[in-house]
C-alpha positions as CSV (number, residue, x, y, z in Angstrom):
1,X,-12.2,12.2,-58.1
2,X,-15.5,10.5,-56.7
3,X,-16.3,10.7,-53.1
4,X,-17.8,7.8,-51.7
5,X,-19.4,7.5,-48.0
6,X,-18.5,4.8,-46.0
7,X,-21.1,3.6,-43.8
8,X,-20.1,3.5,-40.0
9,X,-22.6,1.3,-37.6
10,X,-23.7,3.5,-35.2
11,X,-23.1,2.6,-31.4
12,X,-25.3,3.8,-28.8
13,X,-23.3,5.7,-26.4
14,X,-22.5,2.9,-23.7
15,X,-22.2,0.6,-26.2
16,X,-19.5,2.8,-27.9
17,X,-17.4,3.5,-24.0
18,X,-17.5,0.0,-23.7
19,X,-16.0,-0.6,-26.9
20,X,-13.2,2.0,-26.4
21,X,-12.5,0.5,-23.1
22,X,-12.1,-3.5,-24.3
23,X,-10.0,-1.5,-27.1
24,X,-7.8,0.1,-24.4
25,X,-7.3,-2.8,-22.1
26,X,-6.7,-5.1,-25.2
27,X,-3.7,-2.7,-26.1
28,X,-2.6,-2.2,-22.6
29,X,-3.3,1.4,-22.0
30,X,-4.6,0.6,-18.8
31,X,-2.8,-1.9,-17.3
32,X,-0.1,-1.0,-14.9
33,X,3.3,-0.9,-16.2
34,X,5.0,-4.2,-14.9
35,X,8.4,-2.7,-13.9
36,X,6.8,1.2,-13.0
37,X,9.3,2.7,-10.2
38,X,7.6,3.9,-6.4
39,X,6.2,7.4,-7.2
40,X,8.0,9.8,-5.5
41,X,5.5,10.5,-2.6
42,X,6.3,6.7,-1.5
43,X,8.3,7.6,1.4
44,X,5.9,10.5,2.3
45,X,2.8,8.2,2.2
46,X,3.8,5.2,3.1
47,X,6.4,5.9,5.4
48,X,4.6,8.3,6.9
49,X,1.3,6.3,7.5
50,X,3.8,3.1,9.2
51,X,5.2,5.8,11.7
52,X,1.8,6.9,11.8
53,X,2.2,10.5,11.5
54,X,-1.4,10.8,10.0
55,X,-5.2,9.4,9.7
56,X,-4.9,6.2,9.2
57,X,-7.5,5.0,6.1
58,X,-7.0,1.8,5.1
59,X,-9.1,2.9,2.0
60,X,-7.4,5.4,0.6
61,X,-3.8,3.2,0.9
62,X,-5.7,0.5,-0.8
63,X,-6.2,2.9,-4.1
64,X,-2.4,4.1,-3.3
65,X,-1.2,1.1,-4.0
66,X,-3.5,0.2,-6.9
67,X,-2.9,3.1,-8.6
68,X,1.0,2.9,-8.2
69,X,1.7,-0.7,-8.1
70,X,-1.4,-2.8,-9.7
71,X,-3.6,-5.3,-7.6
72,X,-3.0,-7.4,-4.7
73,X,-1.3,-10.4,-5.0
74,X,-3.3,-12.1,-2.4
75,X,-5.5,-11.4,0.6
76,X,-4.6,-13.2,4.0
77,X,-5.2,-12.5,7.5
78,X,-7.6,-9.5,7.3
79,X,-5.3,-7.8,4.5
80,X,-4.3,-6.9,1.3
81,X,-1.1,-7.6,0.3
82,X,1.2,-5.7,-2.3
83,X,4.5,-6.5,-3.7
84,X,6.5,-3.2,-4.3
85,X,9.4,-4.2,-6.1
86,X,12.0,-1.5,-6.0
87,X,10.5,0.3,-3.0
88,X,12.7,1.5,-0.2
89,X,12.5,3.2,2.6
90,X,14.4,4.4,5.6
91,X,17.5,3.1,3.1
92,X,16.1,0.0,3.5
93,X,14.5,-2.5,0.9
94,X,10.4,-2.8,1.2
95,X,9.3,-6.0,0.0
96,X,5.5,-5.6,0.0
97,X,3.1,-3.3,2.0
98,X,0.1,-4.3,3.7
99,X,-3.4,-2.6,3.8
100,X,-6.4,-4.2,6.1
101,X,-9.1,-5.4,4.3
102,X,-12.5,-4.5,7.1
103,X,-12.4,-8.0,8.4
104,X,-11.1,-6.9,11.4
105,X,-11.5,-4.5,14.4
106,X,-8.5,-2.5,13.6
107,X,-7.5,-0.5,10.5
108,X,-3.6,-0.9,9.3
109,X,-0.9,-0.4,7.2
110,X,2.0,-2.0,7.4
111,X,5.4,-3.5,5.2
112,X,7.3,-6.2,4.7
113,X,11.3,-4.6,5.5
114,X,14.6,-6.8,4.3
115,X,16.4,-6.3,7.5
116,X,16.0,-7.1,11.0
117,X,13.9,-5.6,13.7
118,X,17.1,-4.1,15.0
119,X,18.5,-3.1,11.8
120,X,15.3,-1.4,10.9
121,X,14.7,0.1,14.2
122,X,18.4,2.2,13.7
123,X,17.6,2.9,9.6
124,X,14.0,4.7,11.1
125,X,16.2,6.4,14.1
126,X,18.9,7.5,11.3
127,X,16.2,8.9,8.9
128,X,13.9,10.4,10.9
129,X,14.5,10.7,14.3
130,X,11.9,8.3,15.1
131,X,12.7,5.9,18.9
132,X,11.1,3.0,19.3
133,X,10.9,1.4,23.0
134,X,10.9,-2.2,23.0
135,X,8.0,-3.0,24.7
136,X,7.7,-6.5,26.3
137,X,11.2,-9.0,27.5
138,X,10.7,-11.6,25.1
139,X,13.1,-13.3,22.8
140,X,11.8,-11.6,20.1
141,X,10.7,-8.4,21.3
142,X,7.9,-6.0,19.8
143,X,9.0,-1.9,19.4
144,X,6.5,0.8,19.4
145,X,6.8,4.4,19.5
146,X,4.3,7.0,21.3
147,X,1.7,7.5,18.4
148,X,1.6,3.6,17.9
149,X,3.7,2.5,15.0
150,X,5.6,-0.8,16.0
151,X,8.3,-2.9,14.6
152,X,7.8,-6.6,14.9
153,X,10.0,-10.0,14.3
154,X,8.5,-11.6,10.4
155,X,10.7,-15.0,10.0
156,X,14.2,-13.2,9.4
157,X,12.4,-10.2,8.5
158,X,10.7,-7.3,10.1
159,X,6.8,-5.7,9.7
160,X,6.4,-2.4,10.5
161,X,3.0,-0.9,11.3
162,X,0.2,1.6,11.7
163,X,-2.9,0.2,13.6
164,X,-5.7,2.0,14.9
165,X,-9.3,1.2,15.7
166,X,-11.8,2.0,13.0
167,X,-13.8,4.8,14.1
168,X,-17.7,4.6,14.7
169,X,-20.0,5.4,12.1
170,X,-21.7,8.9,12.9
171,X,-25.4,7.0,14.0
172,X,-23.4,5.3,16.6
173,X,-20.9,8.4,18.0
């Protein structure tokens, strides 16, 4: 039996890393599955950054939510926005979570909840002990706890929240 050599073009090496990449993304292997469940950690890292029990950095939610649900769906008043199907917390359904985008002063996190400022407000209490005070007499009244999260009114909806200022650069401090 005769041997014959089959001539392969040769690829200089980022030619070749492109090539396996357009190969990848052409079958998929890359792309974020269209249906994937909230990791685990969602409650943790999420939850925990709207009640916020931690550094808030709206950088490393951004790749959070990239990494586990795809790209924003849109960018609108000084945010990303990111639909999180299947996401609950606090037993309560999470529609989308919001990340700030440096446009503004402050850096957030925040979510879109299926229930009621009231609703939510008991579901946090029920879950993790958090209060909330309601802060001002309006119609519609805002609730924040001490370290800042707060639960406001979104159409029949609620947002809860994580803001803080974004610290000075170290030439400035």
């Amino acid at each position: 039996m005769d041997v014959q050599a089959i001539a392969v073009p040769a690829f200089p090496p980022r030619r070749a890393a492109s090539l396996c990449l357009a190969g990848a993304l052409a079958l998929g292997a890359c792309a974020v599955p269209a249906r994937a469940a909230p990791p685990t950690n969602f409650g943790t890292v999420i939850g925990g950054g709207l009640l916020c029990n931690d550094q808030t950095s709206n950088r490393y939610y951004y790749d959070y939510m990239v990494r586990f649900f795809g790209p924003p769906y849109k960018r609108d008043g000084g945010a990303w926005w990111f639909r999180t199907q299947d996401a609950r917390l606090w037993n309560t359904e999470i529609s989308e979570v919001i990340v700030s985008d440096d446009t503004w002063p402050l850096v957030f996190v925040g979510a879109v909840a299926e229930a009621t400022p009231d609703e939510l407000e008991q579901a946090v209490a029920a879950q993790s002990g958090v209060r909330y005070a309601k802060i001002d007499s309006s119609r519609f009244p805002v609730r924040e706890t001490r370290p800042g999260s707060r639960i406001v009114y979104f159409d029949r909806r609620s947002k809860i929240y994580c803001a803080k200022f974004q610290p000075l650069p170290p030439a400035l401090k």
